[in-house]
Every structure is written in structure tokens, then in C-alpha cells.
C-alpha positions in Angstrom: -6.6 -25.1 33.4 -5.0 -23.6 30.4 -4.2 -25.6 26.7 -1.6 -25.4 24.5 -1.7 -23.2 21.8 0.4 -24.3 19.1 1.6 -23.1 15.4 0.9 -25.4 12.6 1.9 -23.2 9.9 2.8 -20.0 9.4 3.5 -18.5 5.7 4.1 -14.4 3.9 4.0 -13.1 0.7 7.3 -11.7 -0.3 8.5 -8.0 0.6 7.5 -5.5 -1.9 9.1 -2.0 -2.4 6.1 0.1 -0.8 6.2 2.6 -3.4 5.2 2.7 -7.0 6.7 0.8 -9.2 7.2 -1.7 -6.3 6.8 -5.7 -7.1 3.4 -5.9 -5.5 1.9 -2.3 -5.9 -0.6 -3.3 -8.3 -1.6 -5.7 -5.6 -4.7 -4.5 -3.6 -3.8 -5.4 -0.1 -7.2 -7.2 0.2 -6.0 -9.6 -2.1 -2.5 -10.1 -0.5 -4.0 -10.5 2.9 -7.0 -12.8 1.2 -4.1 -15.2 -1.0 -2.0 -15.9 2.0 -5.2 -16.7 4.2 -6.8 -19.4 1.4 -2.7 -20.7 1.0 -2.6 -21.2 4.7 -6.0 -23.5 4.6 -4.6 -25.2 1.8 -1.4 -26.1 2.7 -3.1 -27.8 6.0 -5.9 -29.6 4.3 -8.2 -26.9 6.4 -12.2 -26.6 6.1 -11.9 -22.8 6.4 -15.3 -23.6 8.5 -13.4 -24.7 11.5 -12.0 -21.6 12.4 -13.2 -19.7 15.3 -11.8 -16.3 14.1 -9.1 -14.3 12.1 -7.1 -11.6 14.4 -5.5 -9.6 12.0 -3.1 -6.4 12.1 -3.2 -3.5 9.8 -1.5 0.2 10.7 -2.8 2.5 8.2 -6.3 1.5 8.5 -7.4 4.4 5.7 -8.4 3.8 1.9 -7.4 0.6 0.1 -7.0 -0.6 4.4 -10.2 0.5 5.7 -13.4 -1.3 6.8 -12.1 -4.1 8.8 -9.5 -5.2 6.1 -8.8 -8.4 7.8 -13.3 -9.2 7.4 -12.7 -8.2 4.0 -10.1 -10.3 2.8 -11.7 -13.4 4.8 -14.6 -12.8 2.5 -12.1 -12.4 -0.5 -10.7 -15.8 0.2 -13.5 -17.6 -0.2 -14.0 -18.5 3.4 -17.9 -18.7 4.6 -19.3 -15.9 5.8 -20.1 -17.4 9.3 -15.8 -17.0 10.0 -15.6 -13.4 11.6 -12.6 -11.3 11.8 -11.2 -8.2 13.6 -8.6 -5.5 12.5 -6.3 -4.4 15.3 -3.5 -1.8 15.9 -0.6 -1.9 18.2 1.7 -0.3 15.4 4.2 -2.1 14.2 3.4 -4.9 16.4 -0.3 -5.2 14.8 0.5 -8.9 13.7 2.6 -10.3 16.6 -0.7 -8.7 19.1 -3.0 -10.5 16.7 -0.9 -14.0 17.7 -0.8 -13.2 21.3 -4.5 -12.6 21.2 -5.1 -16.2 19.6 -2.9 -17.7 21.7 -4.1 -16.3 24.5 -7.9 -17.4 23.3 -7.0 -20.9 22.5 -5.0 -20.9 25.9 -8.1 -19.7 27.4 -10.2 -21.7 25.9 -12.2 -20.0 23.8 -10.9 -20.7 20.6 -10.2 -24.1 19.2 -8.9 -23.1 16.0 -8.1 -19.7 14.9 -5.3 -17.5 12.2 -3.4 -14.6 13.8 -2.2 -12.4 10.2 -1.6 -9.1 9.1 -1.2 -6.5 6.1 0.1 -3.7 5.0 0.6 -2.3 1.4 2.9 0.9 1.9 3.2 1.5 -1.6 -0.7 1.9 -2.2 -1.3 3.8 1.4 1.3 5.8 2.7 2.8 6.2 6.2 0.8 8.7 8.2 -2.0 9.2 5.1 -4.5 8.3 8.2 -3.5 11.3 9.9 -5.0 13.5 7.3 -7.5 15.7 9.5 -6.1 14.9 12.5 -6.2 18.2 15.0 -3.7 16.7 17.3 -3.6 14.7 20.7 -5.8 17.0 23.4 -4.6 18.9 25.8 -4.4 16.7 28.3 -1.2 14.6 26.6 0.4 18.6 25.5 0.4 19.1 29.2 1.9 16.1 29.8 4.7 16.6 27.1 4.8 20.3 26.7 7.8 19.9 24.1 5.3 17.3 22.1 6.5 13.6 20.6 8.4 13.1 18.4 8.8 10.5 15.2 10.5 7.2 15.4 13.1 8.4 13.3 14.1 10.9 15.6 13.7 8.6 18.3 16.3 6.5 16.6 18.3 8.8 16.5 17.9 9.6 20.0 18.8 5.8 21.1 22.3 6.1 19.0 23.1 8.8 20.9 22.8 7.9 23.9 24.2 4.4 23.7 26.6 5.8 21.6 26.5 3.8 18.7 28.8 5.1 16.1 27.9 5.8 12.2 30.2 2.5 11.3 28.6 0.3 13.5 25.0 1.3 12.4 25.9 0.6 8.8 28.0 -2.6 9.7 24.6 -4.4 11.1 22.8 -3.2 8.0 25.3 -4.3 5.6 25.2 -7.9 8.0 21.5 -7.7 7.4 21.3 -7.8 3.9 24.5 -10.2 3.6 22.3 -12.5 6.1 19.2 -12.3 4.1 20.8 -13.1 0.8 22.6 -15.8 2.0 19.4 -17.5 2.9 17.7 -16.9 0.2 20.5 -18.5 -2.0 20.4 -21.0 0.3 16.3 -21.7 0.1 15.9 -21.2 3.6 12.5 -18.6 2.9 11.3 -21.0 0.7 9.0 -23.2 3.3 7.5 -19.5 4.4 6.6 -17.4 1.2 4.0 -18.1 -0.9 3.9 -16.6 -4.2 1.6 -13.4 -4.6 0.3 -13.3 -8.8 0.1 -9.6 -10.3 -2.5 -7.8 -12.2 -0.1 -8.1 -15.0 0.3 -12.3 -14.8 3.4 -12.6 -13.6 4.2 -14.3 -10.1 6.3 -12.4 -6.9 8.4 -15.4 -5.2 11.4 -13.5 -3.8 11.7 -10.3 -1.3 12.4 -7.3 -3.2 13.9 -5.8 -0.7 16.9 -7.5 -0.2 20.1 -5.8 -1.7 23.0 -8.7 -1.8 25.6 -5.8 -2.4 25.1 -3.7 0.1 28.6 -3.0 2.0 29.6 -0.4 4.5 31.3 1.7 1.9 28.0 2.3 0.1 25.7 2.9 3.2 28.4 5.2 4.7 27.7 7.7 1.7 24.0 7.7 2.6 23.0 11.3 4.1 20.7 11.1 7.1 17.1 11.2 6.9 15.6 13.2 9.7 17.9 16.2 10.3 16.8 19.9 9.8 17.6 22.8 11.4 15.2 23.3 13.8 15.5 19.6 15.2 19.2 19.9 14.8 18.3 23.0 17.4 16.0 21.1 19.4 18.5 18.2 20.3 22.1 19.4 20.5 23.0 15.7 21.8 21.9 14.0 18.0 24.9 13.8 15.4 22.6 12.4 13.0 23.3 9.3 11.9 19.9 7.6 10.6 19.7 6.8 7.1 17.2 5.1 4.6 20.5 2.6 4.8 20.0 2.1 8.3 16.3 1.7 8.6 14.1 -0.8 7.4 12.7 0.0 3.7 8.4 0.9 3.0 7.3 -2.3 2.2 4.3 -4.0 1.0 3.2 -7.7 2.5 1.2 -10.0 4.1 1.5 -13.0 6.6 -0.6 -15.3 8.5 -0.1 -18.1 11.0 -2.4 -21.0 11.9 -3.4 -21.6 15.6 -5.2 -24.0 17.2 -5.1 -25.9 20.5 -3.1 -29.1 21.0 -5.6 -31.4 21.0 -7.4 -29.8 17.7 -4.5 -30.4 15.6 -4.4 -33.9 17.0 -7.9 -34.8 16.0 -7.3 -33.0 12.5 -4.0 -35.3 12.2 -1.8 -32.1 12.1 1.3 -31.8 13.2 2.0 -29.1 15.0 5.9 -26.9 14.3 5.7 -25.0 17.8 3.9 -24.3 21.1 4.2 -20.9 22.5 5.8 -20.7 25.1 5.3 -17.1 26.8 4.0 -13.5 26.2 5.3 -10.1 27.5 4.0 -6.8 26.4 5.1 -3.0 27.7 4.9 0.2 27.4 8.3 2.6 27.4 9.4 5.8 27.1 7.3 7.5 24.7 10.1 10.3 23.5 12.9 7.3 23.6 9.7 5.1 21.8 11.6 2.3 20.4 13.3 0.8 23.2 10.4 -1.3 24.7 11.8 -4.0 23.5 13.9 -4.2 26.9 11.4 -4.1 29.0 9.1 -6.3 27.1 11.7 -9.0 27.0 12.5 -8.6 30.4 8.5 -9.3 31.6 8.6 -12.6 29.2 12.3 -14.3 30.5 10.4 -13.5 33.8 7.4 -15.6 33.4 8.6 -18.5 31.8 12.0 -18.3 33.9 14.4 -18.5 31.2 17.7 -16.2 30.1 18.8 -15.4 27.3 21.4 -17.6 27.0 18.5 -20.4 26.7 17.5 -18.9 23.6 18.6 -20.5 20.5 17.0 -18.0 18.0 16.2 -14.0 18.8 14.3 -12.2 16.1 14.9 -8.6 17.0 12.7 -6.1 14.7 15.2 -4.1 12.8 12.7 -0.6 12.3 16.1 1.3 12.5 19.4 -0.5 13.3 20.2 1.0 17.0 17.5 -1.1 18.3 18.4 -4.4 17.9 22.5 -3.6 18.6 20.5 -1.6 22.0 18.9 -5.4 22.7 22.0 -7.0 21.9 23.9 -4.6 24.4 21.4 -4.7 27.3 20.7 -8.6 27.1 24.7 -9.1 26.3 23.4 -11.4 23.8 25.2 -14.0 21.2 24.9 -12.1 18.3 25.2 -14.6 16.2 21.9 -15.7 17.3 20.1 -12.7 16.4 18.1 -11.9 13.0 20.6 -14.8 11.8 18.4 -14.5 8.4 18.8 -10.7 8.2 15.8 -8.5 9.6 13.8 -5.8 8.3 16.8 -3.9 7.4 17.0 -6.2 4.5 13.6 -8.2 4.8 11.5 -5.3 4.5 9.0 -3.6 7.3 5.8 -4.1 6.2 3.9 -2.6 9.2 0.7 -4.6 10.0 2.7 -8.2 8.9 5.4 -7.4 10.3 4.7 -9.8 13.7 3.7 -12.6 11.7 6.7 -12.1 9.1 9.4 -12.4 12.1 7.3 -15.3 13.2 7.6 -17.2 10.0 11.4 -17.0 9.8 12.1 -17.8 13.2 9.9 -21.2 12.9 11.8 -21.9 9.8 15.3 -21.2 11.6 14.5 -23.2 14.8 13.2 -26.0 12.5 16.7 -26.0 10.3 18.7 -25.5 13.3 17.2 -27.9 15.5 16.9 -25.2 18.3 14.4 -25.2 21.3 13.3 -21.4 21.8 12.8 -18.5 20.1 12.2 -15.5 21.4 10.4 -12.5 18.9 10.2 -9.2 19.8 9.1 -5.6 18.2 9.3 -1.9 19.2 6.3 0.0 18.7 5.0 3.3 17.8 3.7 5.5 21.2 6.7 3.5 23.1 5.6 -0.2 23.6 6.5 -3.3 22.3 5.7 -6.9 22.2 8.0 -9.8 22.9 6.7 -13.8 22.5 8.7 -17.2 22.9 7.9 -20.0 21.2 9.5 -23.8 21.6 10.0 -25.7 18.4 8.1 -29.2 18.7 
């Protein structure tokens, strides 16, 4: 007999440019990862001795990110050393497997209480650093794909092609995104979800860097795009190359996290729960196409908790590169206005490993304001997979 898991919180840091010079570049990602973990026991009134375990997600798991990060910054946080923890990486989708997996274990039974979170500081180590010394995949995958993979900004590229998305309507959703975005944070509407990250310097982070509120088509349209050289452009005939750092999400630094426990644990701790989840779905795609498992992921969750998509009140669609959410849309013939209605990463920022938590955060918030029933979270992921979760607000 399974339990409910259910969310009692669920809190970030804001987005930081992941580069130097970015708001929280100075910040080791320990310590982001280790101030949103002691802000999420104290906002519940949490003995940090309760908890069972901390799941977290982390991408680049090199340098600064190295040794079990998610260990490290439990110890960092003051929690006692009996609380273990475990790093994990399904790529982009680090965090959102690191809340399936407590779900799953409170659901299970095995967990009473436990956080799902995740980290990543682009700005302090880079995309692809962990790659350095890496001889390649084996001969076993190059026989498999004789051509080799290829990056996710190809593979973007790839998707736009072939659903035929034009330049304008990439850089209309990412001018929506940041208009979105903006609009909520005028509004307060992040408020409830970020906590405020202090600097070496003494000064606090408390809003997303990332979020332009004057981005328009006009401007993105004069962006030149990203991935093209000639020997791709010879490659893949069918590409007119239409990717852009205006149509992808930004490097970002963060961290989220997101408290879990079973029903009748937040009961006894007089907690109130926000959500319960509701259903999981997780699949692997097309590794040259790599980004659209977000189809197929959605499909195996509507499937098990026999919903559609029209019972959705909330989608939170990760924006890594524009195509993929409008591909969703398209496939699912979904109300737009229901998706990323806060903006997405195009705007919010992509911070790798706390990306799945950082969706999960603003969709909580939006089903709360809006007094919807379900959300529904999913995330394409490097290697072609992706996750997809729905929740139901309580």
C-alpha cells in the first residue's frame, strides 16, 4: 500500500548570470546549495534531524561541484552529520529526478521525511569543463551512430526544422518569456519562492538576473545564430539556422530545494502540506533529435494517472531552447496560455542541476495564486530523455 508524498515547501535562490561578473559568481555553489537547504528547515520549523535523506542534482560534477556536492553542502548547513545525501545526474533533469526519487521513497515507504534539491554554478564551472580528458564514448555507441551525436544546440536546431518553426516565432516565445517573467516579478509573484543568497562582498541577491523586461522581437531578430559553421552547415543541409543566445536559455548560476515527506508526517509535525504528487513519467528519445523527450515523457505520465491535457491547469515546459516547448505545445495542442505562464528559462535562467526543482517552485506558486488543481512539469534532457511529473495543489 503506497503513501502520499506531498510538498510542504519548495524555495531557489535567484538566477545568476553564470559567467564572471554574474550576481552570484563569488558564491561558491556549496554555499548556494547549503543557504537554501538551512532556509528550507527554517521556514517549516524543521529539526534538520528528521530527515531521512537529501537527493540532490548537480551536472558538472567537476571542481568547485565535486565530491558529492549535495553531502557537502548538508554539512555546510549546519545539519548533523547522521543526515546523508547523494549527488545525481540525469542532465538537465538532475533536480526534478532527485524529487521523483523522494517521492518515489516516501511513496514506497522508505522515507518519512526527506529534500529533493539541486545546484549548479555555471559561472564558476563551465559547461562541458568535466569532459576534460575524456577519450570519447567506445566503440560500441560509434558503431551504433557512425556519424557521432551531436550538441543540444544543434539538436535545436534540428527540431525547428523539422517542425518548421520559423525565425519570428522562435523569438516571439522568447520575447513572451521575458515579458511573462517581468510581469511577475513586478507583480511579487516569485517572492513566496526565492530566498535571498548574501555575497562575499555583503550585499544580498533577491531578484533573477536573468530576466531582461525589454526584450522585444526586433531586438532578438538581430541576434546571429549560435551553432552554425561550415562544416555543420555541410553536415545538415536541412538546418537554416535559427538558434540564438536570444532563443535559448542563458548560463546561469542557482540553487533549489523542495521538502518532502509523507502525508501523515506533515500531519504529526502540524505542517501543512501545498501539494501531493500526483504521477511520474520518465523516457528516453531520440538521441540525435535529444530534446524532444518531453513528448513521450508526457505521454507515459497522462497515461498513468488518466488525465489529458486539457485537465491541466498549469504546464511548466523547460525552455533549454525555444522549439521545445512551442514542439509540446504543437503535439499536445495545448492552451498556451497555460504554459510557462511566468516565463521559463528563456528568461528565468537554466541553471542545470536546479533546474527541476526551480520549475517546481513556480508552478506551486502559480497553482496556489490561481487556484488550479494540476500541474504538470516536464524537462528535456541531455543523451535524449526527459522527465515529466504532476502534482495536485492541496
Amino acid at each position: 500500500m503506497s503513501t502520499d508524498a506531498v510538498i510542504v515547501d519548495v524555495i531557489r535562490t535567484p538566477s545568476g548570470r553564470g559567467k564572471p561578473g554574474g550576481a552570484l559568481s563569488e558564491v561558491h555553489p556549496v554555499d548556494l546549495l547549503a543557504g537554501v537547504l538551512a532556509e528550507l528547515a527554517r521556514r517549516s520549523d524543521l529539526d534538520p534531524a528528521l530527515i531521512d535523506d537529501v537527493i540532490g542534482g548537480c551536472v558538472t560534477q567537476v571542481g568547485d561541484q565535486a565530491m558529492n556536492i549535495t553531502r557537502t553542502a548538508v554539512l555546510s548547513a549546519g545539519f548533523p552529520e547522521s543526515i546523508p545525501a547523494v549527488t545525481i545526474d540525469r542532465q538537465c533533469g538532475s533536480s526534478q529526478q532527485a524529487v521523483a526519487f523522494a517521492a518515489q521513497g516516501v511513496m514506497a515507504g522508505a522515507y518519512d521525511v526527506v529534500v529533493a534539491c539541486g545546484v549548479e554554478s555555471m559561472s564558476r564551472v563551465p559547461l562541458l569543463s568535466n569532459l576534460a580528458g575524456h577519450s570519447g564514448s567506445g566503440e560500441l555507441l560509434a558503431e551504433r551512430y557512425p556519424d557521432g551525436l551531436i550538441s543540444q544546440g544543434i539538436a535545436a536546431e534540428l527540431i525547428a526544422a523539422r517542425w518548421k518553426f520559423s525565425r519570428e516565432e522562435l523569438d516571439a516565445y522568447s520575447a513572451r518569456s521575458h515579458a511573462l517573467a517581468a510581469a511577475a516579478a513586478s507583480a511579487g509573484d516569485f517572492d513566496r519562492e526565492i530566498v535571498a543568497v548574501g555575497t562575499p562582498g555583503g550585499e544580498a541577491v533577491t531578484v533573477d538576473e536573468t530576466v531582461r523586461p525589454t526584450t522585444n522581437v526586433e531586438g532578438l531578430a538581430s541576434l546571429a545564430p549560435s551553432f552554425r559553421s561550415d562544416e555543420l552547415a555541410a553536415r545538415f543541409p536541412e538546418i537554416d539556422w535559427k538558434i540564438t543566445p536570444g532563443n535559448s536559455s542563458p548560463l546561469t548560476d542557482g540553487a533549489s530545494a523542495a521538502l518532502i515527506m509523507s502525508a501523515e508526517r506533515a500531519e504529526s509535525l502540524g505542517l501543512t502540506p501545498r501539494a501531493r504528487f500526483h504521477g511520474f513519467g520518465v523516457a528516453g528519445s531520440d538521441p540525435l533529435l535529444m530534446l524532444t523527450g518531453v513528448v513521450p515523457a508526457t505521454e507515459k505520465v497522462l497515461a498513468r494517472t488518466g488525465l489529458s491535457v486539457d485537465d491541466i491547469d498549469a504546464y511548466e515546459v523547460n525552455e533549454a531552447f525555444a522549439p521545445v516547448p512551442l514542439l509540446w505545445q504543437r503535439e499536445f495542442e495545448a492552451d498556451l496560455t497555460r504554459l510557462n505562464p511566468r516565463g521559463g528559462a528563456i528568461a528565468l535562467g537554466h541553471a542545470l542541476g536546479s533546474s527541476g526543482t526551480r520549475l517546481l517552485a513556480t508552478l506551486v506558486n502559480q497553482l496556489d495564486a490561481t487556484r488550479g488543481r494540476y500541474g504538470l512539469q516536464t524537462m528535456c534532457e541531455g543523451g535524449g530523455m526527459a522527465n515529466a511529473t504532476i502534482i495536485e495543489r492541496l
